[in-house]
C-alpha positions as CSV (number, residue, x, y, z in Angstrom):
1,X,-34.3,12.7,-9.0
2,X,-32.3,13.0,-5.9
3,X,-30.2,9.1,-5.3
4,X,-30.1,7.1,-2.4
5,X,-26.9,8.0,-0.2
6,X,-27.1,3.9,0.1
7,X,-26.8,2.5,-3.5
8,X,-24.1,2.4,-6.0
9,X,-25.0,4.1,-9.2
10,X,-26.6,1.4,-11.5
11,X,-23.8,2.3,-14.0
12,X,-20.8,1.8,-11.3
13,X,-22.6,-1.6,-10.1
14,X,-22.2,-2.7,-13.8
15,X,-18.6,-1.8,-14.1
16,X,-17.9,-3.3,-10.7
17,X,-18.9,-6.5,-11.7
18,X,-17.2,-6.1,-15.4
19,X,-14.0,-5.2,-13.2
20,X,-14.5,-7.9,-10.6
21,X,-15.3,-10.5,-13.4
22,X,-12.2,-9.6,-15.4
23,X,-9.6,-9.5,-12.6
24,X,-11.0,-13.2,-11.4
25,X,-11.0,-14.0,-15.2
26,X,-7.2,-12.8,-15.2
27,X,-5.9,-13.5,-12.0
28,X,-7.9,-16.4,-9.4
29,X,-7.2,-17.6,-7.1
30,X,-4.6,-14.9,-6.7
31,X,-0.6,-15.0,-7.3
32,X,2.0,-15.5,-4.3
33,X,5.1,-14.8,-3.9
34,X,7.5,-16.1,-1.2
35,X,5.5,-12.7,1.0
36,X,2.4,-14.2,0.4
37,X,3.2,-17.9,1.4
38,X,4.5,-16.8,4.6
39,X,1.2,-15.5,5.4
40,X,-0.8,-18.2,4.3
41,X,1.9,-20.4,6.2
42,X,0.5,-18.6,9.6
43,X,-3.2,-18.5,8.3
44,X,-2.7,-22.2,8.7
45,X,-1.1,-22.7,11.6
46,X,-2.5,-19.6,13.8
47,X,0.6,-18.6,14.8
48,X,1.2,-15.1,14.0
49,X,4.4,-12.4,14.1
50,X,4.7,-9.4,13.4
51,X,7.2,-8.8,10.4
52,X,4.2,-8.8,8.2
53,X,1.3,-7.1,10.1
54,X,-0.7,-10.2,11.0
55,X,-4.1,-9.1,10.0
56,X,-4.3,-10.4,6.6
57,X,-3.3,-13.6,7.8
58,X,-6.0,-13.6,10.3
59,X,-8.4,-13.3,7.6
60,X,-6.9,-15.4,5.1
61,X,-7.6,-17.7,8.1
62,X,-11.4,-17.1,7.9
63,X,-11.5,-17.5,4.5
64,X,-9.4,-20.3,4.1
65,X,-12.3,-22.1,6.4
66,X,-14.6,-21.9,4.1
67,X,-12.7,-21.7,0.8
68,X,-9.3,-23.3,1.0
69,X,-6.5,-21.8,-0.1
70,X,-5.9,-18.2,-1.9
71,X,-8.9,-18.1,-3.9
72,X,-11.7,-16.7,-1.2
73,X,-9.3,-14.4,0.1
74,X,-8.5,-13.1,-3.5
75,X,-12.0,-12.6,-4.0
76,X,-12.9,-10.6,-1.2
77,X,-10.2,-8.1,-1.8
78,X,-10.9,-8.4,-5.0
79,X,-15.2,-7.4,-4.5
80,X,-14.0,-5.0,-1.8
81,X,-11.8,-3.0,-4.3
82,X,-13.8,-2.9,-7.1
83,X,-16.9,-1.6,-5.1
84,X,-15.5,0.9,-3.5
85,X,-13.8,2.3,-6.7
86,X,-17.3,2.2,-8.4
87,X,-19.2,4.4,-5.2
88,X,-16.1,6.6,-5.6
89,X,-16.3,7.2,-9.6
90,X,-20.3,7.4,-9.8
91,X,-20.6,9.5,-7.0
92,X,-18.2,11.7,-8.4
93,X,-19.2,11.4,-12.0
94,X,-22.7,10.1,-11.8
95,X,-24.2,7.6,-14.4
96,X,-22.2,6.1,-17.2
97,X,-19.2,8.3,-17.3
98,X,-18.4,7.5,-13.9
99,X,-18.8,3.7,-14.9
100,X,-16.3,4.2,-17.4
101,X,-13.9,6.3,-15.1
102,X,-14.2,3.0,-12.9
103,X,-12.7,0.7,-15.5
104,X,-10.3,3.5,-16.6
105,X,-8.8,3.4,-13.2
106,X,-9.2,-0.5,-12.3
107,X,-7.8,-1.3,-15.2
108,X,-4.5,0.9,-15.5
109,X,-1.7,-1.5,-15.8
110,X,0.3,-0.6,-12.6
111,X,-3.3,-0.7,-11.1
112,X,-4.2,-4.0,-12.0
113,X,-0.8,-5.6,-12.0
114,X,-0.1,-5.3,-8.6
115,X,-3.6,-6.6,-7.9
116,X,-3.1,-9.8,-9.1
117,X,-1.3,-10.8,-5.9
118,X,-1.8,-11.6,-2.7
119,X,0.4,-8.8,-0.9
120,X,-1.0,-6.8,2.0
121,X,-0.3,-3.9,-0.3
122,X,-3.3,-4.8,-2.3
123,X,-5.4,-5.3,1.1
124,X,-4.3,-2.2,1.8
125,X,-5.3,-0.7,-1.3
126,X,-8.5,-2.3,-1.1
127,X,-9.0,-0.8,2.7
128,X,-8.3,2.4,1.5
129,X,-10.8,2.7,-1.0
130,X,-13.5,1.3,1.3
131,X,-12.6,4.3,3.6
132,X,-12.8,7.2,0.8
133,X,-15.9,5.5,-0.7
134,X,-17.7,6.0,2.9
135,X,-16.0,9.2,3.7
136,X,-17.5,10.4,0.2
137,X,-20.5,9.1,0.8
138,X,-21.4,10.6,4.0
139,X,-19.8,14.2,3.0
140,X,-22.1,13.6,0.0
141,X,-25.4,12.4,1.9
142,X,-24.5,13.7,5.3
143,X,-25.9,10.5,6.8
144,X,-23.3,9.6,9.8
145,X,-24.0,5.3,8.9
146,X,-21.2,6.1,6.8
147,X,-18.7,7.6,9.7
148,X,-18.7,4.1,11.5
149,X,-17.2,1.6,8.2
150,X,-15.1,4.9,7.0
151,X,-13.3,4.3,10.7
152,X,-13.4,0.3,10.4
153,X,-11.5,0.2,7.1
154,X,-9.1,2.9,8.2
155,X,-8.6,0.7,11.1
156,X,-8.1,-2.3,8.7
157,X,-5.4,0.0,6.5
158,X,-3.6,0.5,9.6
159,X,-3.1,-2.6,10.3
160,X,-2.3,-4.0,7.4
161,X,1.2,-2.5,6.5
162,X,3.4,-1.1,8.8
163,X,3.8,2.4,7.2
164,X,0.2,2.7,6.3
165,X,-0.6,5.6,9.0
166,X,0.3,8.6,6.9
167,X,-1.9,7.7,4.4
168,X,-4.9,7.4,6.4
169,X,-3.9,11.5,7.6
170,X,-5.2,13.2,4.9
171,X,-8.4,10.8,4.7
172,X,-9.2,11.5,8.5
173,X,-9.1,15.1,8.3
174,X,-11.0,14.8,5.0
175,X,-13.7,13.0,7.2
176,X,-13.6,15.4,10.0
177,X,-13.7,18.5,7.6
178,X,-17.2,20.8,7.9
179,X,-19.1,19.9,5.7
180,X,-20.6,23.5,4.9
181,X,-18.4,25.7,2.4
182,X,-17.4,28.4,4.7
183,X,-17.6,26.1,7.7
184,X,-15.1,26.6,10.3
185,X,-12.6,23.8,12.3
186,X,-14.0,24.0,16.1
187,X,-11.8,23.0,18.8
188,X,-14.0,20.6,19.8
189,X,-13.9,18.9,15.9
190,X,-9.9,19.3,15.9
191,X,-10.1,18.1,19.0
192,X,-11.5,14.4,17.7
193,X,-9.7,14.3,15.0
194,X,-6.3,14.8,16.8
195,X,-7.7,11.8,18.9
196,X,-9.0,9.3,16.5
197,X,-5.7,9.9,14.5
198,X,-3.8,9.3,17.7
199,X,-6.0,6.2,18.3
200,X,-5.5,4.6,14.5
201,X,-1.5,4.8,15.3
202,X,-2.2,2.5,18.8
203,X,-4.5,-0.1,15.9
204,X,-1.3,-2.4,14.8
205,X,-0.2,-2.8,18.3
206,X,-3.5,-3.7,19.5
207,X,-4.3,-6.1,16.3
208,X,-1.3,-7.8,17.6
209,X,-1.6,-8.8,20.7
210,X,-4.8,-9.6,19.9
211,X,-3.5,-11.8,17.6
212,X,-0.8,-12.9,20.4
213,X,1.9,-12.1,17.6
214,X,5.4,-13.0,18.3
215,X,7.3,-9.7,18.1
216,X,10.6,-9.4,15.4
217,X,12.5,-6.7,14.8
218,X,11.3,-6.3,11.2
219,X,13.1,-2.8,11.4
220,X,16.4,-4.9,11.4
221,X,16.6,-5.5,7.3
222,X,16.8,-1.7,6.2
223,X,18.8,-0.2,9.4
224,X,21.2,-2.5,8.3
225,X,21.0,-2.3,4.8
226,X,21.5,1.2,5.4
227,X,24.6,0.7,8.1
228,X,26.0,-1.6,5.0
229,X,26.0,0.6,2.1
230,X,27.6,3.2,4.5
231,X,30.3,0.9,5.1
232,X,31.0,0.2,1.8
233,X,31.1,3.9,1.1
234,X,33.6,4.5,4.2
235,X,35.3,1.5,3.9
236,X,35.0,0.3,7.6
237,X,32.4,-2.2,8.7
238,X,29.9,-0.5,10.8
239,X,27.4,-3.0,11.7
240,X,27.7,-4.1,15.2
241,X,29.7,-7.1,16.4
242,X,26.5,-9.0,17.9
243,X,24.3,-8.9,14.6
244,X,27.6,-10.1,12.2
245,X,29.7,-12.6,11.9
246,X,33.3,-12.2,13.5
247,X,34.8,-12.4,9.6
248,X,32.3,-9.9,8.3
249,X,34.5,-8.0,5.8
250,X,33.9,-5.2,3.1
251,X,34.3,-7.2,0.7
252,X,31.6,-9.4,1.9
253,X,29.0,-6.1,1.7
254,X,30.7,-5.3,-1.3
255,X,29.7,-8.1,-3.0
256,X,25.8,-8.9,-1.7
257,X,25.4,-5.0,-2.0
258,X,22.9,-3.4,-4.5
259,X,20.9,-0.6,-4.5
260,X,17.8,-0.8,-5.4
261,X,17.0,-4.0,-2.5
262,X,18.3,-5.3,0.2
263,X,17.8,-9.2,0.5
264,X,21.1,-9.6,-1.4
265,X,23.3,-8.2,1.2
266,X,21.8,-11.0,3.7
267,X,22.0,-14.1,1.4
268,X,25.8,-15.1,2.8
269,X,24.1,-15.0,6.4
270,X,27.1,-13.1,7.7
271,X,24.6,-10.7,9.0
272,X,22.0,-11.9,11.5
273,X,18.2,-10.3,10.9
274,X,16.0,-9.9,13.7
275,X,13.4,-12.1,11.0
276,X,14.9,-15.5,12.4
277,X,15.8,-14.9,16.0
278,X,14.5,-12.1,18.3
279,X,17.2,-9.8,19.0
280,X,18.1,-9.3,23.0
281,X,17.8,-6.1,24.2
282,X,21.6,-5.4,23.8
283,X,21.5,-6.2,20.1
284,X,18.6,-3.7,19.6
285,X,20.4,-0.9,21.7
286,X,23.8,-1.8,19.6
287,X,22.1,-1.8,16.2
288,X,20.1,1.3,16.8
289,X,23.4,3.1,18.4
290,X,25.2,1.9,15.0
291,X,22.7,3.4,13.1
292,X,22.2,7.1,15.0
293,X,26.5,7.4,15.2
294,X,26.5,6.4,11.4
295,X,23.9,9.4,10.6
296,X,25.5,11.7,12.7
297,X,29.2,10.7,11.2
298,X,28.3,10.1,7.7
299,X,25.5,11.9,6.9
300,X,26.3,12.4,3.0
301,X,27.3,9.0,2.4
302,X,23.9,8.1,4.3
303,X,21.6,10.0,1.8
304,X,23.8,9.0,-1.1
305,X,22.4,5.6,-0.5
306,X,18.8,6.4,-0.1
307,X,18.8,9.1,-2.7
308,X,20.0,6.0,-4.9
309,X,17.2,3.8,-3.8
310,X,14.7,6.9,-4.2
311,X,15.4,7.4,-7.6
312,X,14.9,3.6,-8.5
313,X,11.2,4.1,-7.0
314,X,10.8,7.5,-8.8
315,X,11.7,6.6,-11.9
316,X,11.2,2.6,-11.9
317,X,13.5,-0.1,-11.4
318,X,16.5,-0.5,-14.3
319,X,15.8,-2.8,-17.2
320,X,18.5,-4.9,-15.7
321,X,17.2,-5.6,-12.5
322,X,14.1,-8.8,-11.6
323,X,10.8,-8.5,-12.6
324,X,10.2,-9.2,-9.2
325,X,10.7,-5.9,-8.5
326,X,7.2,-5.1,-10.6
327,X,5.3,-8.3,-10.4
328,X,5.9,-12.0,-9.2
329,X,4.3,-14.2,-11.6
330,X,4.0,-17.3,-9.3
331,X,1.5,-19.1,-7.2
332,X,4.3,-20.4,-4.2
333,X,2.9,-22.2,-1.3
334,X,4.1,-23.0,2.1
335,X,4.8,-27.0,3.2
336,X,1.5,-26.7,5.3
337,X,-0.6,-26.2,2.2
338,X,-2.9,-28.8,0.9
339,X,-4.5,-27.1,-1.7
340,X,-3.5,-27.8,-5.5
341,X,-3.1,-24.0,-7.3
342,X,-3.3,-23.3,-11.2
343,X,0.0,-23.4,-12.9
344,X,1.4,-20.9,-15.0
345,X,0.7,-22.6,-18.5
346,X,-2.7,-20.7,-20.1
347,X,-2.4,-19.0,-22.7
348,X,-3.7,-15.8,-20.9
349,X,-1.3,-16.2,-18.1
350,X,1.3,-16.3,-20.9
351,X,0.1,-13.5,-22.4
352,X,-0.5,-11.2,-19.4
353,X,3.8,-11.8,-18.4
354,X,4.2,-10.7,-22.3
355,X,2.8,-7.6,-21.8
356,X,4.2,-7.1,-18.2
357,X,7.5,-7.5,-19.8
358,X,7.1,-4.7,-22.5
359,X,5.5,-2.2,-19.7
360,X,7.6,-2.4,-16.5
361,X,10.1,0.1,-18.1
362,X,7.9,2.4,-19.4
363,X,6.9,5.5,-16.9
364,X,3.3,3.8,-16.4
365,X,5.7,1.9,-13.4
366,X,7.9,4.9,-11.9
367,X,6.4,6.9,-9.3
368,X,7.1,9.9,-10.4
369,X,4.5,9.9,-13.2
370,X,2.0,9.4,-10.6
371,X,3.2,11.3,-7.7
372,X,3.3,14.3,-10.2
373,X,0.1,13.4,-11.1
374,X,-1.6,13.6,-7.9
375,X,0.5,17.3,-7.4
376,X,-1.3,18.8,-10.3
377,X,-4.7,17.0,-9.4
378,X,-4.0,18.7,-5.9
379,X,-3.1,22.2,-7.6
380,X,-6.4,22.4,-10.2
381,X,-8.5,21.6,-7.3
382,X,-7.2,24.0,-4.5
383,X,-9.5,26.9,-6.0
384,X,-12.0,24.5,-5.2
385,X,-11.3,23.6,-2.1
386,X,-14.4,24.8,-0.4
387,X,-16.5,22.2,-2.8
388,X,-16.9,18.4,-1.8
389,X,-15.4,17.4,-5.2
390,X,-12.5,20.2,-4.4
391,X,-11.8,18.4,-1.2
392,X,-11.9,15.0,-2.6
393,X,-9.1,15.5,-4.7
394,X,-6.9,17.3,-2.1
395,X,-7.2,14.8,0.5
396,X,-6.9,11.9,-1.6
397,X,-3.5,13.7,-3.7
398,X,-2.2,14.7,-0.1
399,X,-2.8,10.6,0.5
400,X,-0.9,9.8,-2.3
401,X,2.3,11.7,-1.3
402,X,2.1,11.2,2.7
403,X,1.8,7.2,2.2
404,X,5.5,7.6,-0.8
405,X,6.7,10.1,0.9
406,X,8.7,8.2,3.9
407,X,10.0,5.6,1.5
408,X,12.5,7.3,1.0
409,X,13.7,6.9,4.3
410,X,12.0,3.6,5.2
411,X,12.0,1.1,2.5
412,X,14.2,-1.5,2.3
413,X,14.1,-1.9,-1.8
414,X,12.6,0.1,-4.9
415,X,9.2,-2.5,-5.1
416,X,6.5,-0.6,-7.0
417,X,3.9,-2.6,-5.3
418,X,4.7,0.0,-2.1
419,X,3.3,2.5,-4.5
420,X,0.0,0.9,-5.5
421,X,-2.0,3.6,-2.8
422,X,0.1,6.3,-4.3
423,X,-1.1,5.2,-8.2
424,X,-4.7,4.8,-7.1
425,X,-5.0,8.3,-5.1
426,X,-3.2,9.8,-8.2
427,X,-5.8,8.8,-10.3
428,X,-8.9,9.5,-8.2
429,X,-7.6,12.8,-7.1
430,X,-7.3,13.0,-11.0
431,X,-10.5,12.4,-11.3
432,X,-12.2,14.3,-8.4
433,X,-10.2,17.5,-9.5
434,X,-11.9,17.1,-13.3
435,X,-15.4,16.9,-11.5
436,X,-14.4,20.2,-9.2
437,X,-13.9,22.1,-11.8
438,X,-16.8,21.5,-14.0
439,X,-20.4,22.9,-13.6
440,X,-22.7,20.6,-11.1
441,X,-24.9,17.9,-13.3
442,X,-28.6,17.0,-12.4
443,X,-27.8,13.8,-10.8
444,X,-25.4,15.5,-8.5
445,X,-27.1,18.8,-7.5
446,X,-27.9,18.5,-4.2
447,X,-26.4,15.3,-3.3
């Protein structure tokens, strides 16, 4: 019997609520850290800016209506995650193996982890998967309903973290792909996919003035970050006069320097971010001239640094550096709050930080595992390519590396929650290349 394009598999429905139960069971209302409490800061007030995309805040605005504090916000990403992954799983694995492959890949640690918090790396996470569910869906059913929320939560990935737009690349040509097996790109389909690419890269900007978000120069913290460790390396202080303090010495970067994330080399508050105070135009043109002469002048000492931070990502933090860098085990709120949160005292929460402990330096938290997983998910399927499950995989694997891939020139520390896209991709590329491969099942012949 031929399924409704419109209905999760009963199997994925099941483990969507297992998974949706078990991560409120674990987790509600959600954990902060000092990230998330700025943003529930301007969900209260209703004044936005734009060093954290404000669109989460927005909707923590809604929610917070109707549900103070973290906990209706927490849900809804929460829901929107878990359904999605289901309508992805069953839809490539139909019935109870698919429900299975759903808590397999909710429930990896570096999966579920991250989710506990309220970071707009979850909400992206949780966009992204609402936009491959309904891009599978309509390549499986053909029914173009599915076109219209694909484009809404690509939209929503968009805006949600600044460097979210090569992610969505490989999704939108996924979408735009013909759906036939020998079908051919017409200009005319090339054509709109150029354009509603084009137009996803204009969302952020349009989200904020929507929003009437105060612009900063959140670009500020990893120029000079990078300008710093190059100083150190030449020893000559090449930050610009007008973002530093007149006594700014080597030394000074020296000793707030590391390499693996840069709020240490600001804590002395020798160096003025663009965070606190817009910068004039001058300061932008100086810091931005500082930064293109130290690239052209010290180009090796330049990569040195990034290569150093790189590596951190790739293969997880050191065992010496904060857990913060893997999870935030804290529910901090902002002065405006109201609401009284769970404490960390439960048993479970005690446990759960136990078990974080003896996993954040094991290769289930570097990148590497699952960036090289999503390379050989992308590799099995490519003599598949012309099959929906075949293009599945290569779209979501080519996510997975185009959303890491500019880290390495655009992250200001070695966080693994900016890989959380990367380790869910991985996995259902994993997944979709496993189906490609084998022989079609009677639930998902002609689907």
């Amino acid at each position: 019997m031929r399924r409704s394009p419109h209905r999760i598999d009963p199997a994925g429905l099941t483990a969507a609520a297992l998974g949706i139960a078990t991560t409120l069971w674990l987790f509600h209302p959600g954990w902060m850290s000092v990230d998330s409490a700025v943003q529930y800061q301007q969900a209260l007030t209703g004044r936005y800016d734009d060093i954290h995309p404000p669109l989460l805040a927005w909707l923590w605005r809604q929610t917070d209506r109707s549900w103070p504090g973290p906990g209706g916000l927490y849900l809804a990403l929460t829901a929107t995650a878990w359904l999605a992954l289901a309508l992805i799983a069953t839809r490539l694995l139909p019935g109870w193996r698919g429900g299975l492959a759903t808590l397999a890949i909710g429930w990896m640690p570096p999966v579920l982890l991250v989710a506990a918090h309220l970071w707009k790396d979850v909400a992206l996470s949780a966009a992204l998967l609402g936009a491959s569910a309904a891009i599978l869906a309509h390549r499986h059913s053909g029914h173009r309903a599915w076109v219209g929320p694909a484009a809404v939560f690509l939209a929503a990935a968009v805006a949600f973290r600044h460097n979210a737009w090569p992610a969505v690349l490989p999704l939108v040509a996924w979408l735009a792909w013909p759906r036939t097996p020998t079908g051919r790109w017409t200009a005319w389909r090339a054509l709109a996919a150029t354009g509603f690419a084009a137009g996803l890269a204009l969302v952020p900007g349009a989200v904020n003035r929507a929003l009437d978000a105060s612009p900063r120069d959140a670009w500020s913290a990893v120029v000079l970050w990078d300008l710093g460790a190059v100083s150190i390396a030449t020893g000559r202080v090449l930050i610009p006069p007008s973002v530093r303090a007149p006594d700014l010495s080597v030394a000074d970067l020296e000793a707030g320097y590391v390499d693996w994330a840069n709020p240490p080399l600001f804590a002395a508050n020798k160096i003025r971010l663009g965070f606190h105070a817009p910068y004039s135009a001058d300061d932008r043109r100086a810091v931005r001239d500082a930064w293109l002469a130290m690239l052209r002048e010290h180009p090796g000492a330049y990569v040195a640094h990034r290569m150093r931070v790189t590596r951190h990502l790739l293969l997880g933090p050191p065992p010496d550096t904060p857990r913060e860098l893997v999870y935030v085990p804290a529910r901090i709120l902002p002065p405006e709050a109201t609401v009284a949160l769970p404490t960390f005292d439960r048993p479970r929460d005690r446990a759960i930080v136990a078990a974080a402990e003896r996993l954040r330096g094991t290769p289930l938290f570097a990148g590497a595992t699952w960036l090289l997983l999503a390379l050989l998910a992308g590799i099995a399927a490519w003599r598949a390519r012309t099959t929906e499950p075949g293009r599945a995989a290569l779209a979501l694997a080519a996510s997975s590396w185009a959303y890491a891939a500019p880290l390495a020139i655009a992250t200001g520390s070695a966080e693994f929650r900016y890989l959380h896209w990367s380790v869910i991709a991985a996995l259902l590329a994993t997944l979709a290349a496993f189906t490609a491969r084998r022989p079609p099942s009677r639930d998902n012949r002609g689907s």
